[in-house]
PAZAPA-4460 file (N, C-alpha, C; in steps of 0.05 Angstrom, whole numbers, plus 32768, in hexadecimal, padded with zeros to 4 digits):
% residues 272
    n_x    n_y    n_z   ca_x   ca_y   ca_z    c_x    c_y    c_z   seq   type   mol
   7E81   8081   8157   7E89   809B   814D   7EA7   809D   814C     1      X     A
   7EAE   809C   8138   7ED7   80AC   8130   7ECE   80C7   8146     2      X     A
   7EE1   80C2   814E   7EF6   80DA   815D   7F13   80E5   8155     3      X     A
   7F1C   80D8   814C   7F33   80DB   814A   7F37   80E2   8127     4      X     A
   7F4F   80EE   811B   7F51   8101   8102   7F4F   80E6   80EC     5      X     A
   7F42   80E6   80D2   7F42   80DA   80C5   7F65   80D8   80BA     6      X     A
   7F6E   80BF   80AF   7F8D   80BD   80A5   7F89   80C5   8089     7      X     A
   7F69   80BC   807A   7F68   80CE   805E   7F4A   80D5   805F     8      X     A
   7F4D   80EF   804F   7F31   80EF   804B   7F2D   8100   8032     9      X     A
   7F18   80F2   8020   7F13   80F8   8006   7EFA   8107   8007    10      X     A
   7EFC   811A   7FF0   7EDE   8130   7FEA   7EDD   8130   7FD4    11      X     A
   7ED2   8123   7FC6   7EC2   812F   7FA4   7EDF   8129   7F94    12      X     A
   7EFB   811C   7F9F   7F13   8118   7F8D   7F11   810E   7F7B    13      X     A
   7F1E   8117   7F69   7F2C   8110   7F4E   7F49   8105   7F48    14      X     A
   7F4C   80F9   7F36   7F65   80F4   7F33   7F6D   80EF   7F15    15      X     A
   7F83   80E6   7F0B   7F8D   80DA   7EF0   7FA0   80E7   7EE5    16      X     A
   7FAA   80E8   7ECE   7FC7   80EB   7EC6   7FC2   8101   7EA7    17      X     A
   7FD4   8118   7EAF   7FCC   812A   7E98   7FB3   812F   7E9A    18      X     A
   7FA8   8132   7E7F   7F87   813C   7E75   7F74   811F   7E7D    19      X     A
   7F79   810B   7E82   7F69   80F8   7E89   7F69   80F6   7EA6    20      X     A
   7F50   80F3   7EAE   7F49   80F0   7ECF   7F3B   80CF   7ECB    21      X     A
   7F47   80C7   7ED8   7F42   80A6   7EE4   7F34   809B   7EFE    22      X     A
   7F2D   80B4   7F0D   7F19   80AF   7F23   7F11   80C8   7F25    23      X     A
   7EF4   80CB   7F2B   7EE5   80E0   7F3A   7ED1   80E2   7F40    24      X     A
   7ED1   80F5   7F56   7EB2   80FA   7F68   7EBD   80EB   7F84    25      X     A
   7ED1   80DB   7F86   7ED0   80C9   7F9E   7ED6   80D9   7FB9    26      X     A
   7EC6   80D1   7FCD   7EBE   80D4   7FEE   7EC8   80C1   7FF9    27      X     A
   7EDC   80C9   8006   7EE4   80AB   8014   7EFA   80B6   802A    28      X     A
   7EF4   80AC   8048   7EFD   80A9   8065   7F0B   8093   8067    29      X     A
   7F1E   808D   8075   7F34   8084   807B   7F41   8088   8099    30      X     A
   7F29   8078   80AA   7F38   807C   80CF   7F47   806C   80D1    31      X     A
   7F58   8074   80EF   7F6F   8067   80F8   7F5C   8053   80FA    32      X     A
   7F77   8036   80F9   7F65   8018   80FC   7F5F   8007   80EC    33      X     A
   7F52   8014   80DC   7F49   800A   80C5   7F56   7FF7   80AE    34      X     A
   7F4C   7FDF   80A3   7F5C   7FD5   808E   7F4A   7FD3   8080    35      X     A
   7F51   7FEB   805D   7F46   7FEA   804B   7F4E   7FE0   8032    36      X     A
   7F35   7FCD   8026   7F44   7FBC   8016   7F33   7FCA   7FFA    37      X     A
   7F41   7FDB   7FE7   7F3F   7FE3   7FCD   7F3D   7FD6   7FB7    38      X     A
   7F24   7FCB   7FB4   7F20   7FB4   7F9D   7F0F   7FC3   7F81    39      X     A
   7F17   7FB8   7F68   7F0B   7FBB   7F52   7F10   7FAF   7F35    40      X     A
   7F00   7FB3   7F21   7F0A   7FA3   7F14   7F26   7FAB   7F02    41      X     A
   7F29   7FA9   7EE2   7F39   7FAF   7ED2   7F35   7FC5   7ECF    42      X     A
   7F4B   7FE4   7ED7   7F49   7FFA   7ECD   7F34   8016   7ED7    43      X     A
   7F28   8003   7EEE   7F19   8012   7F02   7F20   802C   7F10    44      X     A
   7F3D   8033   7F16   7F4B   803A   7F21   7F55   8039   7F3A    45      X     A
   7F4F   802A   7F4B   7F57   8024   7F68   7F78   8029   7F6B    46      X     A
   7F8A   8025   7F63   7FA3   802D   7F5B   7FAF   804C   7F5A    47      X     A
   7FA0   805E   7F3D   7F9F   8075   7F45   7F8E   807C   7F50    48      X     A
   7F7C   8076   7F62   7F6E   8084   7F7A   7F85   808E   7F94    49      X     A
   7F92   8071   7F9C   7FA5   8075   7FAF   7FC0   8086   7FA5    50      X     A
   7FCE   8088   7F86   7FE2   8098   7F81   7FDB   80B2   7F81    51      X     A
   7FC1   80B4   7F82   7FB2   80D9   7F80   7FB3   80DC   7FA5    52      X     A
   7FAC   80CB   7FB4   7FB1   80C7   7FD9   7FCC   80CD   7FD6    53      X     A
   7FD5   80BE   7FD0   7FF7   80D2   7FD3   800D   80E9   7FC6    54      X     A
   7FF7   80ED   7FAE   8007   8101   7FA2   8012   80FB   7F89    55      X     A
   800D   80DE   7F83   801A   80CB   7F6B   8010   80D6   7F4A    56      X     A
   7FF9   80D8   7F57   7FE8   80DD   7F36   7FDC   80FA   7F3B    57      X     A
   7FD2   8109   7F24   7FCB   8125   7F26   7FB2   812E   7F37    58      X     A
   7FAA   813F   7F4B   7F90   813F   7F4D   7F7E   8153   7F3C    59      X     A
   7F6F   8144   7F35   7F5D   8151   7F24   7F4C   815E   7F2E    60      X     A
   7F41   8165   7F4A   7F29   8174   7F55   7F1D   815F   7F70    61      X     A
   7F0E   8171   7F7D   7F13   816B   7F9E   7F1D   816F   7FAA    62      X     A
   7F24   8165   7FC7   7F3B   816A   7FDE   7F3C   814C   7FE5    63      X     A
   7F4F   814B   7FEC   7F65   8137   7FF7   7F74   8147   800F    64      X     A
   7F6B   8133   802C   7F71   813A   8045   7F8A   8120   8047    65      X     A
   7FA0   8127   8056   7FB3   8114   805D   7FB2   8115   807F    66      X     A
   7FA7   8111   8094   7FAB   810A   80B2   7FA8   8125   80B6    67      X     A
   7F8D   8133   80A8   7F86   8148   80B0   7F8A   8159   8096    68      X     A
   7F9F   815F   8096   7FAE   8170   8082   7FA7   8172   8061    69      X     A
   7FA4   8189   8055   7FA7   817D   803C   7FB6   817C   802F    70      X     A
   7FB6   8165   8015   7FCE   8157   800C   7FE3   816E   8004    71      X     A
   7FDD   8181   7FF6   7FF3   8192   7FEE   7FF8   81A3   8001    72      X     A
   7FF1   81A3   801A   8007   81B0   8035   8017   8194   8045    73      X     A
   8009   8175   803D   801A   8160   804D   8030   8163   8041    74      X     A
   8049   8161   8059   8064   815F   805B   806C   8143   806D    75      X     A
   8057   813D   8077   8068   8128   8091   806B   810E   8080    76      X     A
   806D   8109   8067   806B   80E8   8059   806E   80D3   8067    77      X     A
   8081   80D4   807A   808F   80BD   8088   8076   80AB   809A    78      X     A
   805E   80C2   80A4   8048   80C0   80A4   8035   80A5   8095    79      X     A
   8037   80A1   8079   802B   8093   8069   8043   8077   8064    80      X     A
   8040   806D   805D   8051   8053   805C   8046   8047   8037    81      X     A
   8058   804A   8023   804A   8047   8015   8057   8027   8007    82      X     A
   8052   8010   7FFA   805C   7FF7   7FFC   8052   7FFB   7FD9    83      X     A
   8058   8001   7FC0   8057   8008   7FA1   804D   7FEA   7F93    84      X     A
   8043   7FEE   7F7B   8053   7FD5   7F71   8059   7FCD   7F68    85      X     A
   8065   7FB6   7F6A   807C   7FA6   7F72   8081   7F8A   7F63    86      X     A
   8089   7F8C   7F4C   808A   7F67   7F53   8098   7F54   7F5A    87      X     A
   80B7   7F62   7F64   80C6   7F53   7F73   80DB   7F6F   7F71    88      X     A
   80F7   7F77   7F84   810C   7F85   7F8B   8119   7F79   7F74    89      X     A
   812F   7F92   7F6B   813E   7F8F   7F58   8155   7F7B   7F5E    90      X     A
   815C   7F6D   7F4C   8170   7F57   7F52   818E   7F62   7F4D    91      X     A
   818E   7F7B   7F46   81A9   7F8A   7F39   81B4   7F97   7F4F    92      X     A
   819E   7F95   7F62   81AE   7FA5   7F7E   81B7   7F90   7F97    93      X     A
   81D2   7F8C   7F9A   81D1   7F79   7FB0   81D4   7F85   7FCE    94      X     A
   81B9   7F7D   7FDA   81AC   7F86   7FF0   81A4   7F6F   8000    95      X     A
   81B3   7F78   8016   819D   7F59   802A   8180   7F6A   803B    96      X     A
   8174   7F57   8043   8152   7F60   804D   8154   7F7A   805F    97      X     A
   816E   7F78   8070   8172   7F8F   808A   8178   7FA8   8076    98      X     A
   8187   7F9E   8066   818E   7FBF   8054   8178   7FCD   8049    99      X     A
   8165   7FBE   803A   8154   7FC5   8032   813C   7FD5   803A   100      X     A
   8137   7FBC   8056   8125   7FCE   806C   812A   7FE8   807B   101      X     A
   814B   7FEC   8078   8157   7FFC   8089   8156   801C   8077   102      X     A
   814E   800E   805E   813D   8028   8055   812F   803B   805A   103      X     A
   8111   8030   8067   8101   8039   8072   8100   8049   808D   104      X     A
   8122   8050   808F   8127   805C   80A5   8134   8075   809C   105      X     A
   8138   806E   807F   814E   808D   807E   813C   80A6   8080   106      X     A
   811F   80AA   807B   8111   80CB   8086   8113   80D2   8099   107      X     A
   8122   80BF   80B6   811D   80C4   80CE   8132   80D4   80DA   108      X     A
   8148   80DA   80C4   8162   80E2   80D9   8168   80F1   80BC   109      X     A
   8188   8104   80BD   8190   8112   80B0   81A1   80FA   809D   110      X     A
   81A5   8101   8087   81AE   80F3   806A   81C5   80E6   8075   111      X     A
   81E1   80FE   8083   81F8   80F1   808C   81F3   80E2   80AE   112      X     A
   81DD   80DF   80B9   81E3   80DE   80D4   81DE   80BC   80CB   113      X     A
   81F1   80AC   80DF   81F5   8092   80E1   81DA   8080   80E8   114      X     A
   81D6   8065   80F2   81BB   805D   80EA   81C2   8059   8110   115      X     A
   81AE   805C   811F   81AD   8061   813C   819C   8049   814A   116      X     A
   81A9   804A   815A   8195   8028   816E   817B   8023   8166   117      X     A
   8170   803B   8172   8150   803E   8165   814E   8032   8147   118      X     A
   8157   803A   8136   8151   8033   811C   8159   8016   8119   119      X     A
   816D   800A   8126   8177   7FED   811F   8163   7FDE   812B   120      X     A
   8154   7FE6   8146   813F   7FD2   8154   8120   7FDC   813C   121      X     A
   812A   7FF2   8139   810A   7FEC   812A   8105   7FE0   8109   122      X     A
   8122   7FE1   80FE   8122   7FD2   80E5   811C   7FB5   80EC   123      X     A
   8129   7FAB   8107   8130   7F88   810B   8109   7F87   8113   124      X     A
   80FD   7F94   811F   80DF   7F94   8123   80D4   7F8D   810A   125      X     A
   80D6   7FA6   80F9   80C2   7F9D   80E3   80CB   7F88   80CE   126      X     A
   80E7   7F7F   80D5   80EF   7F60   80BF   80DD   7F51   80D4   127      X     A
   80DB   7F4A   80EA   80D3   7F3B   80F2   80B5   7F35   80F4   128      X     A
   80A1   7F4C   80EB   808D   7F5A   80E9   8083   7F45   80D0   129      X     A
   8092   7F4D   80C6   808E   7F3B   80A2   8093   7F1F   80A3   130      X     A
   80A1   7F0C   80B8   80A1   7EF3   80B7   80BF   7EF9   80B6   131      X     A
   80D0   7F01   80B0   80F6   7EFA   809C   810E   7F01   80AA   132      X     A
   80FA   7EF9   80C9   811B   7EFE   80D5   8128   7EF1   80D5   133      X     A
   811E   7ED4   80D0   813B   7EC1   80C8   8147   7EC5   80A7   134      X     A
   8143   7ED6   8099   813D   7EE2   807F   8155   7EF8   8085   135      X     A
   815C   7F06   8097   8166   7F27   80A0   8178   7F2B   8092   136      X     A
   818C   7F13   8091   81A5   7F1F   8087   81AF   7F10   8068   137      X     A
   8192   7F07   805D   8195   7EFD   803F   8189   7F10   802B   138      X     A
   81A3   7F10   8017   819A   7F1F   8000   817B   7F1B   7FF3   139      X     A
   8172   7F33   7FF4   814C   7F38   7FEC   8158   7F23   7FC9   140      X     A
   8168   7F26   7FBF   8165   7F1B   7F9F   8162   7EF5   7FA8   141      X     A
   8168   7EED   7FB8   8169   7ED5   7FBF   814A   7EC8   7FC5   142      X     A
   813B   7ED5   7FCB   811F   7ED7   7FDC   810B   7ED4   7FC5   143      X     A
   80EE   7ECB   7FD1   80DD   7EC0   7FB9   80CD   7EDB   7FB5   144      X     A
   80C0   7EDA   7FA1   80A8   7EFB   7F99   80A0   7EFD   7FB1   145      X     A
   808B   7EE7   7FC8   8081   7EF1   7FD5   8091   7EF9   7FF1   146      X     A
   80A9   7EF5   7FF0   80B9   7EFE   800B   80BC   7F13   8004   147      X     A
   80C8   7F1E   7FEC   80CE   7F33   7FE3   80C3   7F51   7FE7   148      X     A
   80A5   7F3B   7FDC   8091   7F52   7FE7   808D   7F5D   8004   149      X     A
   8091   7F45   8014   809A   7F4E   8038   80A6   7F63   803F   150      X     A
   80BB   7F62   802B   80D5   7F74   802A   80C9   7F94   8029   151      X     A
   80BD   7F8D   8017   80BA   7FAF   800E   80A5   7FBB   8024   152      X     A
   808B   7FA0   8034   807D   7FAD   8047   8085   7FB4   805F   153      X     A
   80A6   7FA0   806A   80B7   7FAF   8086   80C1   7FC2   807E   154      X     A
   80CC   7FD1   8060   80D5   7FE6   805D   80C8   7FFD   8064   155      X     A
   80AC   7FF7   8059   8096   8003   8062   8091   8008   8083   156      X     A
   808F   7FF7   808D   808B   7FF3   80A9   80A2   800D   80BA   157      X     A
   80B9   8005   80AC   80D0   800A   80B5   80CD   802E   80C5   158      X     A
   80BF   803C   80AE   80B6   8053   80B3   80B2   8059   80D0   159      X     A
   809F   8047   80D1   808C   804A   80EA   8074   805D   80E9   160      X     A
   8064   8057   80C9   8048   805E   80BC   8030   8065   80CE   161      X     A
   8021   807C   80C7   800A   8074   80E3   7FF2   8067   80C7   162      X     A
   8002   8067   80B1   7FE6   805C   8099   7FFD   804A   8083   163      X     A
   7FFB   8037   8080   800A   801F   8064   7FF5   8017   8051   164      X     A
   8000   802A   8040   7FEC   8019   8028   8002   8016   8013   165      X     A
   7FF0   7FF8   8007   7FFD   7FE1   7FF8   7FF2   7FE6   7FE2   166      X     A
   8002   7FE5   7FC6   7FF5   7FDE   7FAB   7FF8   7FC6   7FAC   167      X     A
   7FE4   7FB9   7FA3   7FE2   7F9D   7F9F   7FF5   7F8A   7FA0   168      X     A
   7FFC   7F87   7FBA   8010   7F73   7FC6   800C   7F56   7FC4   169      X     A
   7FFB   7F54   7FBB   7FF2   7F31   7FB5   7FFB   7F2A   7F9A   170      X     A
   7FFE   7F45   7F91   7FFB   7F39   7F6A   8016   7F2E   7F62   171      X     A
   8018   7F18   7F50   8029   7F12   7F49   8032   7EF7   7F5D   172      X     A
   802D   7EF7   7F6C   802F   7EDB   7F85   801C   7ED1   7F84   173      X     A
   802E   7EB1   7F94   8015   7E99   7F88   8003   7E9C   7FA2   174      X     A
   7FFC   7E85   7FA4   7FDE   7E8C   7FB7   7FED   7E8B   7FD4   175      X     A
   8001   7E6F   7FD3   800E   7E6D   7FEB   801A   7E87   7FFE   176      X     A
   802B   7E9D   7FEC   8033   7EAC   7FEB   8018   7EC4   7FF9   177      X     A
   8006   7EC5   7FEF   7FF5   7ED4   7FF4   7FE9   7ED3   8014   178      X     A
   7FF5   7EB6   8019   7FE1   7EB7   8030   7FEC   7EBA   8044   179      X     A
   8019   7EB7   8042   8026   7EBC   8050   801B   7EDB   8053   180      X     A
   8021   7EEF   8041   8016   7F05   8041   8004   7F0D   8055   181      X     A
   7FEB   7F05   805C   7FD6   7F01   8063   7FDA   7EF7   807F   182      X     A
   7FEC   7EF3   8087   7FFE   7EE5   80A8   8003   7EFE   80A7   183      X     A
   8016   7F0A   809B   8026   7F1F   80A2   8017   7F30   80B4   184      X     A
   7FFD   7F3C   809A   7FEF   7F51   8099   7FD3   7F42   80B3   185      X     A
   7FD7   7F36   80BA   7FBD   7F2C   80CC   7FC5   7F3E   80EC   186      X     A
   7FDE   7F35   80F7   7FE4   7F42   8119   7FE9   7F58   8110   187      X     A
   7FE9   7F6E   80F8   7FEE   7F89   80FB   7FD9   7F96   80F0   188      X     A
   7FCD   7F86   80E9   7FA8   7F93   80ED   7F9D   7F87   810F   189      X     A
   7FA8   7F79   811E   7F99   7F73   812F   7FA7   7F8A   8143   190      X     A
   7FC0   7F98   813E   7FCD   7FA3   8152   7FCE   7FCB   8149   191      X     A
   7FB8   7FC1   812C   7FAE   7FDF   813F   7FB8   7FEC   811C   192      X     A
   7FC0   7FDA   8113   7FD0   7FE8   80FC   7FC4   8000   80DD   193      X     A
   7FC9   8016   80DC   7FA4   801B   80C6   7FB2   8013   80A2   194      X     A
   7FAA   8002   8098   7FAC   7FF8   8084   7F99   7FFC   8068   195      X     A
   7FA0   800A   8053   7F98   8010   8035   7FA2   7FF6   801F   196      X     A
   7F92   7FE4   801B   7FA4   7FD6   8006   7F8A   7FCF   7FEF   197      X     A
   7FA1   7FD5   7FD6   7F9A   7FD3   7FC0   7F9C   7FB3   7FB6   198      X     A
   7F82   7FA4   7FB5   7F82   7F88   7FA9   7F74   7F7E   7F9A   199      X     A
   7F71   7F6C   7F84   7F5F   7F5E   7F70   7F66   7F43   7F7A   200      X     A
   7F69   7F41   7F92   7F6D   7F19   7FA0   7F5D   7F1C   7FBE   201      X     A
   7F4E   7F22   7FC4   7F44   7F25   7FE1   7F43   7F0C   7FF1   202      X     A
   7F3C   7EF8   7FE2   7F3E   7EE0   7FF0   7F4F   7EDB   800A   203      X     A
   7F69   7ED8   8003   7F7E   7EDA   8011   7F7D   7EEB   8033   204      X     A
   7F73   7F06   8029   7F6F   7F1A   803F   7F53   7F20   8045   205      X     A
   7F3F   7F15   8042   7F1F   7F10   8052   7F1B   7F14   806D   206      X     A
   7F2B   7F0E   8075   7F2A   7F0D   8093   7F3F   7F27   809C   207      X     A
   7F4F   7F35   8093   7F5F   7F48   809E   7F4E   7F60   8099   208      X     A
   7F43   7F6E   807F   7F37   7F82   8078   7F1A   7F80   808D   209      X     A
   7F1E   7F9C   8093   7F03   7FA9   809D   7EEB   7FB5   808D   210      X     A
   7EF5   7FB9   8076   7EE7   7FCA   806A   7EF5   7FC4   8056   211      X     A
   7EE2   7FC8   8036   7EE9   7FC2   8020   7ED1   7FD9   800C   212      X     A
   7EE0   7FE4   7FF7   7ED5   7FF9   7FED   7EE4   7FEC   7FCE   213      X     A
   7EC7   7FF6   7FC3   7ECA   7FEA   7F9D   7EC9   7FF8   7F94   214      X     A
   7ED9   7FFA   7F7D   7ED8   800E   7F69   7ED4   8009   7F43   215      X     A
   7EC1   8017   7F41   7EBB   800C   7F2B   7EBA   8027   7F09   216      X     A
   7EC8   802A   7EFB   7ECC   8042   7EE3   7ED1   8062   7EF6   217      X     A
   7EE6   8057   7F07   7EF0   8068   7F18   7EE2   8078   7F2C   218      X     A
   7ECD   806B   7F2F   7EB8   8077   7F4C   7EBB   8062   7F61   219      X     A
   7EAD   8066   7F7B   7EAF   8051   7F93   7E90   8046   7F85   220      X     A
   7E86   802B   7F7E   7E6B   8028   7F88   7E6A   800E   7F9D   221      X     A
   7E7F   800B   7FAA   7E6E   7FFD   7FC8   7E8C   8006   7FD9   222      X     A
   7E7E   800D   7FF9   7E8F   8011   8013   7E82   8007   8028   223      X     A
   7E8B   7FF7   802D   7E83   7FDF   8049   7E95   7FCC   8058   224      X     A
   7E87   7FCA   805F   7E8E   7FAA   806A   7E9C   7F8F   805C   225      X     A
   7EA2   7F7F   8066   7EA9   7F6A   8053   7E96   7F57   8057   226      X     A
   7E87   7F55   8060   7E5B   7F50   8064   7E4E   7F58   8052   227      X     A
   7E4F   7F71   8054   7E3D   7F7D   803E   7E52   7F74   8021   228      X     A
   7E66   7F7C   8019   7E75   7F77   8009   7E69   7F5F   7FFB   229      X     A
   7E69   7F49   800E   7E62   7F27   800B   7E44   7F2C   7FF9   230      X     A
   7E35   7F38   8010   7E18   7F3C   8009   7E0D   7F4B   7FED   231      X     A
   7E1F   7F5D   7FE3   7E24   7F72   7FCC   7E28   7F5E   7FAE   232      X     A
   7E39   7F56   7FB3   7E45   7F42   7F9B   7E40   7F27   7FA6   233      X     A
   7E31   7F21   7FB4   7E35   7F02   7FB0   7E4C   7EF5   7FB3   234      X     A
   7E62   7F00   7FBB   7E77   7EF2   7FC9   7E83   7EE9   7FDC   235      X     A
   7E95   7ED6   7FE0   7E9C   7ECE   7FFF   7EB7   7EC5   7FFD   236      X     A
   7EC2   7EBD   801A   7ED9   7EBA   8017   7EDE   7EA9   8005   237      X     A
   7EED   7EA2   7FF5   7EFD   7E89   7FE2   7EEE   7E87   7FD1   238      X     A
   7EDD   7E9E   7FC8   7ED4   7E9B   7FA8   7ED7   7EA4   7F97   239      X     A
   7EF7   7EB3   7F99   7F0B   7EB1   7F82   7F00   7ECE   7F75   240      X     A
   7F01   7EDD   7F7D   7EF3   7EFB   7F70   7F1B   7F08   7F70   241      X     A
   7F18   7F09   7F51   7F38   7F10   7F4E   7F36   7F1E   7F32   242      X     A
   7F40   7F3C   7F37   7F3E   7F49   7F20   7F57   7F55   7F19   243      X     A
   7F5C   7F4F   7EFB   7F85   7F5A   7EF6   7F79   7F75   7EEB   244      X     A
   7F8F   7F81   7EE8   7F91   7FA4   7EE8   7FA3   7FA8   7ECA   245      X     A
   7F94   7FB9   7EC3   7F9D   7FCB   7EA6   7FB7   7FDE   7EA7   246      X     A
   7FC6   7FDF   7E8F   7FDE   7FFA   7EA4   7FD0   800C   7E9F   247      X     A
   7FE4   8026   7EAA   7FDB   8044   7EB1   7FF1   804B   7EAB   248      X     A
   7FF8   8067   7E9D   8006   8076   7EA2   8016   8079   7EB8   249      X     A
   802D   8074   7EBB   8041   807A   7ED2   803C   809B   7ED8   250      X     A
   803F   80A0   7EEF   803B   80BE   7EFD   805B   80C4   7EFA   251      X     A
   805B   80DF   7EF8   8069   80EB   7EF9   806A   810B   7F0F   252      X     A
   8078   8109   7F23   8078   8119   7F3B   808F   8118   7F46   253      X     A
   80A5   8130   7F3F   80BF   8130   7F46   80BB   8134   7F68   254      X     A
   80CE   8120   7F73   80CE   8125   7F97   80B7   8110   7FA1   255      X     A
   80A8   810A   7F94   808A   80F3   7FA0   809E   80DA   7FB0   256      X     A
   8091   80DE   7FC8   809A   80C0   7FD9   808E   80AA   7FCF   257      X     A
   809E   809D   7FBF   8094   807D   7FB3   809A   8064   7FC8   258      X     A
   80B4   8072   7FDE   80C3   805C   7FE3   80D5   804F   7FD8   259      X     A
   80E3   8059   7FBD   80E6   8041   7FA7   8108   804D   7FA8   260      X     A
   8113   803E   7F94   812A   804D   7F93   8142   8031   7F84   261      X     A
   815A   8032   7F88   8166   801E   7F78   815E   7FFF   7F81   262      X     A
   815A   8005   7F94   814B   7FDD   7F9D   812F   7FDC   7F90   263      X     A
   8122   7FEA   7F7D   810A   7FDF   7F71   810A   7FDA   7F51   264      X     A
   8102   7FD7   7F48   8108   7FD5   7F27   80FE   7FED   7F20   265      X     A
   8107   8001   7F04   80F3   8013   7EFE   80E8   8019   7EE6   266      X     A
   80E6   8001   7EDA   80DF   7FFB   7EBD   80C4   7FF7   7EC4   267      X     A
   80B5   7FEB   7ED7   80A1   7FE2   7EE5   8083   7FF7   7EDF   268      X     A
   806C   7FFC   7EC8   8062   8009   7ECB   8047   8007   7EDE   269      X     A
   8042   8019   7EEF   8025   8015   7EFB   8010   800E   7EF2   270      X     A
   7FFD   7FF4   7EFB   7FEB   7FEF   7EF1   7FD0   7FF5   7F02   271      X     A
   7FBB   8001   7EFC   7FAB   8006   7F09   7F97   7FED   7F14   272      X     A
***
């Protein structure tokens, strides 16, 4: 039995962009702990499911609870840890890995106040969190897609999230890349961490997800296990179940915490 407040929880939600809704009807819980892995195929919407969880895409009908709260009374963002995506940090900004990460600290203090002990031990944590502390003080443009992508998840970290969810952090990296990934993300699911990630590569992360929920013409039709999952589709680890994504309409929401800002590219449209 949960005891403790769900970090999301869905009722009958809707979502999508303008006059078009891209998901609805969906029910879906989200406890501390948990690593949920958001799989579907081309155009499904798993993508704007989670930008409608944060406010990204419009809601079309239902409620949307954030750590209790509902979404349009949540104020605490710093709360959510959100990692966009991504296919590599802009190369036009010269930034080394600590600057970058040291991002993820600016909601914590006032705009002019200086960056404080606390914040310097907890940026050097989450580089090291990601594998790149011997990485700390090299420019992110120097670094491969998949370090890169590290980058953006200690930025994330940096917060100090009680929920990180990832848009498809695998995509675009080769397999090697994926599985560093998959190191990363393994001791911070074992240490308690509650994890949302959006993927069409599960392989890689089989063993980290607790739970895996499918989505199929923008409804959930499977939430389980990664057992049942197996047992559902006939799949198993390393048999290559990999689905690429259609674009979407970019959201538009003046003030939405993306995370993003001159270290990301922004020509970049969202793909669901």
């Amino acid at each position: 039995m949960q005891l403790s407040t769900p970090l999301v929880e869905l009722r009958s939600a809707s979502f999508g962009y303008a006059d078009r809704t891209v998901v609805s009807g969906v029910d879906l819980t989200v406890h501390p702990g948990e690593v949920v892995a958001l799989l579907g195929p081309n155009g499904s919407g798993k993508s704007t499911l989670v930008r409608g969880v944060l406010g990204l895409a419009e809601q079309h009908g239902g409620e949307v609870l954030l750590l209790g709260t509902p979404r349009e009374q949540f104020h605490d963002h710093t709360r959510i840890g959100y990692v966009p995506q991504r296919h590599s940090l802009s190369a036009s900004v010269r930034a080394t890995v600590t600057e970058v990460v040291a991002v993820g600290r600016l909601p914590h203090r006032a705009w002019w106040a200086p960056q404080t002990r606390t914040d310097r031990t907890v940026v050097r944590e989450a580089i090291d969190a990601v594998g790149l502390a011997d990485r700390a003080d090299e420019e992110v443009a120097s670094l491969s897609g998949g370090q890169q992508r590290r980058v953006l998840i200690a930025r994330a970290l940096a917060g100090r999230p009680d929920l990180l969810v990832m848009d498809e952090p695998t995509a675009g990296v080769d397999h090697a890349s994926q599985l560093a990934l998959a190191e990363v993300l393994r001791p911070l699911a074992s240490d308690g961490t509650s994890m949302v990630v959006v993927t069409h590569e599960l392989d890689a992360l089989h063993d980290v997800v607790t739970r895996i929920v499918c989505m199929d013409a923008g409804h959930v039709d499977l939430d389980g296990t990664p057992e049942e999952w197996a047992t559902h589709t006939g799949h198993g680890p390393g048999s290559g179940h990999h689905h690429h994504d259609d674009p979407v309409p970019a959201p538009r929401r003046p003030g939405a915490v993306l995370g993003s800002g001159p270290l990301d590219p922004s020509s970049e449209v969202p793909r669901d």
